[in-house]
Biotite code that builds the C-alpha atoms (Angstrom):
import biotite.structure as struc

atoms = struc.array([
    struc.Atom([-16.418, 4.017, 11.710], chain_id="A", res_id=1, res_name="UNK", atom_name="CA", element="C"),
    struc.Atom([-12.806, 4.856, 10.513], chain_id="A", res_id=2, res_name="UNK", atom_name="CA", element="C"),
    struc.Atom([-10.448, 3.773, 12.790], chain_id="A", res_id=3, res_name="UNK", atom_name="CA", element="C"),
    struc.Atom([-7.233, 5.842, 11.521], chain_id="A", res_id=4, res_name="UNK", atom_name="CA", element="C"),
    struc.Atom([-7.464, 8.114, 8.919], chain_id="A", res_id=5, res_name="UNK", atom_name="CA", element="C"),
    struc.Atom([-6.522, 6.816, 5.568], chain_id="A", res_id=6, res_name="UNK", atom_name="CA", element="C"),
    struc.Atom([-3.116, 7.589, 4.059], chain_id="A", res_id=7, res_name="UNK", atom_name="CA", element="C"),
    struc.Atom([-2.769, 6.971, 0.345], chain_id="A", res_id=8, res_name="UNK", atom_name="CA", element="C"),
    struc.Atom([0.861, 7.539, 0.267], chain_id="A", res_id=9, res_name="UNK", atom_name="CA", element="C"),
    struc.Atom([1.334, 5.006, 2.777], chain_id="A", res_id=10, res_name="UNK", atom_name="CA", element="C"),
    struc.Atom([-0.996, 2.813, 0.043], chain_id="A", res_id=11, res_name="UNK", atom_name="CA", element="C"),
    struc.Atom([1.341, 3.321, -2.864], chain_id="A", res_id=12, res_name="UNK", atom_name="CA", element="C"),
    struc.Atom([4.158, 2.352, -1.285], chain_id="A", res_id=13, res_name="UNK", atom_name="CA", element="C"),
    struc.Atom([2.949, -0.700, 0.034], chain_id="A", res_id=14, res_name="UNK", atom_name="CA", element="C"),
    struc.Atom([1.785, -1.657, -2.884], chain_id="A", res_id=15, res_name="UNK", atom_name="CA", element="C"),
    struc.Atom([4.734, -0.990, -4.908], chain_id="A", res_id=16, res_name="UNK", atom_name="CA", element="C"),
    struc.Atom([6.815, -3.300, -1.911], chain_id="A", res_id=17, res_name="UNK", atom_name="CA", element="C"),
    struc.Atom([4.083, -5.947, -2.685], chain_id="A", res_id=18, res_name="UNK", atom_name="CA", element="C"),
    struc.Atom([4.574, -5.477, -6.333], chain_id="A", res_id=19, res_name="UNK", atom_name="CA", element="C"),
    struc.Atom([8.167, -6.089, -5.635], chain_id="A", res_id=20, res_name="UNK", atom_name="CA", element="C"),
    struc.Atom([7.848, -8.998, -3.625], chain_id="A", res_id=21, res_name="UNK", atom_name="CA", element="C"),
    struc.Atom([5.509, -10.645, -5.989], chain_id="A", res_id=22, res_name="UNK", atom_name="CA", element="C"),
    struc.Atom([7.953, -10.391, -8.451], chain_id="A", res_id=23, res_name="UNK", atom_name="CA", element="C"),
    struc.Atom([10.743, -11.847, -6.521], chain_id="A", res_id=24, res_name="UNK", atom_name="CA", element="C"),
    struc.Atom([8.640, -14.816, -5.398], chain_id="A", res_id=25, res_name="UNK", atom_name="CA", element="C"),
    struc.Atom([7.017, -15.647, -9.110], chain_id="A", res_id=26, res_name="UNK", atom_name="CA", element="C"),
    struc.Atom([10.437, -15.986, -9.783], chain_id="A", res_id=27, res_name="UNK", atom_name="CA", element="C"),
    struc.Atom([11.730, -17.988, -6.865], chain_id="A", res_id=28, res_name="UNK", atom_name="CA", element="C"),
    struc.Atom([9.078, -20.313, -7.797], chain_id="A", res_id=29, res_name="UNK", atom_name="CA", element="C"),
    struc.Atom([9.696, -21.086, -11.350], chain_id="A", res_id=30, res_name="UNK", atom_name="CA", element="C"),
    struc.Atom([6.846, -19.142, -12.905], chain_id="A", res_id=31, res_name="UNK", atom_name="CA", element="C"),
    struc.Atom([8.722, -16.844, -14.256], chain_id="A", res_id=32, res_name="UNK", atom_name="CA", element="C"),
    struc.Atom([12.529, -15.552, -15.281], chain_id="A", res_id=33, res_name="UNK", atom_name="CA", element="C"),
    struc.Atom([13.274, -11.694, -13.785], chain_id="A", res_id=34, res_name="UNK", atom_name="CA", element="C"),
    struc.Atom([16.466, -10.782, -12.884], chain_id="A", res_id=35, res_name="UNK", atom_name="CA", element="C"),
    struc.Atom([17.633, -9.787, -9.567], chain_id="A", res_id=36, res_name="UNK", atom_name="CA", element="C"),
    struc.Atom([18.076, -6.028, -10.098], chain_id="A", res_id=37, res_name="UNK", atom_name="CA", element="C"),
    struc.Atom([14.106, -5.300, -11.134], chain_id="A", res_id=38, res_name="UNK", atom_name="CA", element="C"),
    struc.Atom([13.095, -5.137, -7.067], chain_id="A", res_id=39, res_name="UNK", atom_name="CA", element="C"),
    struc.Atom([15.160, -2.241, -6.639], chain_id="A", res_id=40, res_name="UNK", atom_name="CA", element="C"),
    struc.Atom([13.855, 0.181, -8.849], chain_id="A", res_id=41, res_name="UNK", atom_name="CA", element="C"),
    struc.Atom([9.872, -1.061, -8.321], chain_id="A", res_id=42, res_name="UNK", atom_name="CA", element="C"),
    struc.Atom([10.528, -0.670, -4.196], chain_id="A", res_id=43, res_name="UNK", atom_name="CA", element="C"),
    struc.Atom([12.979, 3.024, -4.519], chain_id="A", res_id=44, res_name="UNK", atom_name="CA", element="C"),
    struc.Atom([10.534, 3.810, -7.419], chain_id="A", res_id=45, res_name="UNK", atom_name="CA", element="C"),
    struc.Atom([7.047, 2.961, -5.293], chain_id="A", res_id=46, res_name="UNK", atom_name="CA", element="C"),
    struc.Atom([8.830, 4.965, -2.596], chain_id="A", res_id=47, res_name="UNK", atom_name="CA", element="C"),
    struc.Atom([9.340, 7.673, -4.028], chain_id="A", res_id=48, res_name="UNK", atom_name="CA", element="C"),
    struc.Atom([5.921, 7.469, -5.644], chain_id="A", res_id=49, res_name="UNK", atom_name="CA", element="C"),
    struc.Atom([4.639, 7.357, -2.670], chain_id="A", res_id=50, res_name="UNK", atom_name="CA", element="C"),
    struc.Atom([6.796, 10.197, -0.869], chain_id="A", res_id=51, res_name="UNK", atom_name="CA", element="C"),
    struc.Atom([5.074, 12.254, -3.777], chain_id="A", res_id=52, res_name="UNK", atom_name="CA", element="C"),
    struc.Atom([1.487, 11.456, -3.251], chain_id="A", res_id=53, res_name="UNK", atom_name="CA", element="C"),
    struc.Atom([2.117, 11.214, 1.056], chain_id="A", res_id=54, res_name="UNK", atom_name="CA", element="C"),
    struc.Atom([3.373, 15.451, 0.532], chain_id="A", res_id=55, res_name="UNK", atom_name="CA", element="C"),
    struc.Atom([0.083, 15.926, -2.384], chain_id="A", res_id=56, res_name="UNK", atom_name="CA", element="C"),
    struc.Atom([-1.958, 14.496, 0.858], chain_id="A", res_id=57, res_name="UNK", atom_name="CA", element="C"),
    struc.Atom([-0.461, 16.313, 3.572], chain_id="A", res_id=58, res_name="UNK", atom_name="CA", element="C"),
    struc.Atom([-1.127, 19.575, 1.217], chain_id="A", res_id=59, res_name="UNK", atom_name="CA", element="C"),
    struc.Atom([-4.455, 19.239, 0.615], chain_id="A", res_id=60, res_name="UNK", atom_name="CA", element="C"),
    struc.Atom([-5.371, 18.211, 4.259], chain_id="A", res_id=61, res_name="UNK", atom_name="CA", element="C"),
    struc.Atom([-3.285, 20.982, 5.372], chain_id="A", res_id=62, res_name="UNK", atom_name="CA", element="C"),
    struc.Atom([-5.427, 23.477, 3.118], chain_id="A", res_id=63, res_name="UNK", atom_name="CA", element="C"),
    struc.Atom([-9.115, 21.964, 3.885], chain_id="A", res_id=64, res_name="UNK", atom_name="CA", element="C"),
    struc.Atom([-8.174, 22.430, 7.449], chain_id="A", res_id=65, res_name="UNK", atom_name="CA", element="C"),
    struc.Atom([-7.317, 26.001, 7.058], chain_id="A", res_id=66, res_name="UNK", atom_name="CA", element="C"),
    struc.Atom([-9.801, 26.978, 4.795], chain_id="A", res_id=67, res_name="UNK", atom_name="CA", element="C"),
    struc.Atom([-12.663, 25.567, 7.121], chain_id="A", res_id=68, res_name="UNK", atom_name="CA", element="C"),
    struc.Atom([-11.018, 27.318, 10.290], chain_id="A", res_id=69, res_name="UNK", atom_name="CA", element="C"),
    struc.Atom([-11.632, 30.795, 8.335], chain_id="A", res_id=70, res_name="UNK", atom_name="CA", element="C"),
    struc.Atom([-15.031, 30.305, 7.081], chain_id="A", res_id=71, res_name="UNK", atom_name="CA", element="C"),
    struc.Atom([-17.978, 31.490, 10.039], chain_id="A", res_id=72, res_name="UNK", atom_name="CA", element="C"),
    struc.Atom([-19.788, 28.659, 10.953], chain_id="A", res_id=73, res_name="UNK", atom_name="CA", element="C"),
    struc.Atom([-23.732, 29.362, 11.826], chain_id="A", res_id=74, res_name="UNK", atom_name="CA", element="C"),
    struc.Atom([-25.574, 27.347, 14.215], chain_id="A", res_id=75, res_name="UNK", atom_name="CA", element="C"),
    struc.Atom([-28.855, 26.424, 12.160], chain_id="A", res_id=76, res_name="UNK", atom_name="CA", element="C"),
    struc.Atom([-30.805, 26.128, 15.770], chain_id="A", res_id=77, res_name="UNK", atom_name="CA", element="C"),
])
């Protein structure tokens, strides 16, 4: 049972803000060295990403919505 209907553009930019914020914290906590201008391109980057795949989406829902509203359906009963 979905309870929203999935949005994979909404995915990739989360991820890519996780991504970011993994970074930022490895390096807050000694793990690693990164410096402080590699979250900006990962998050603008991820967005944009995710802009791109969030219009594919829209596109292709857009389409399978129109193309089933034109086909006849037939009632097997």
């Amino acid at each position: 049972m979905l309870l929203h209907e999935f949005r994979p553009g909404r995915l990739v930019a989360g991820v890519s803000v996780l991504g970011a914020a993994v970074v930022c914290a490895g390096d807050a906590g000694g793990l690693w060295r990164a410096p402080w201008f590699v979250a900006i391109p990962a998050v603008v980057g991820g967005l944009c990403l995710g802009g791109v795949v969030g219009m594919i989406d829209g596109t292709v829902r857009r389409r399978r919505r129109s193309r089933g509203a034109e086909r006849p359906r037939t009632d097997p009963a």
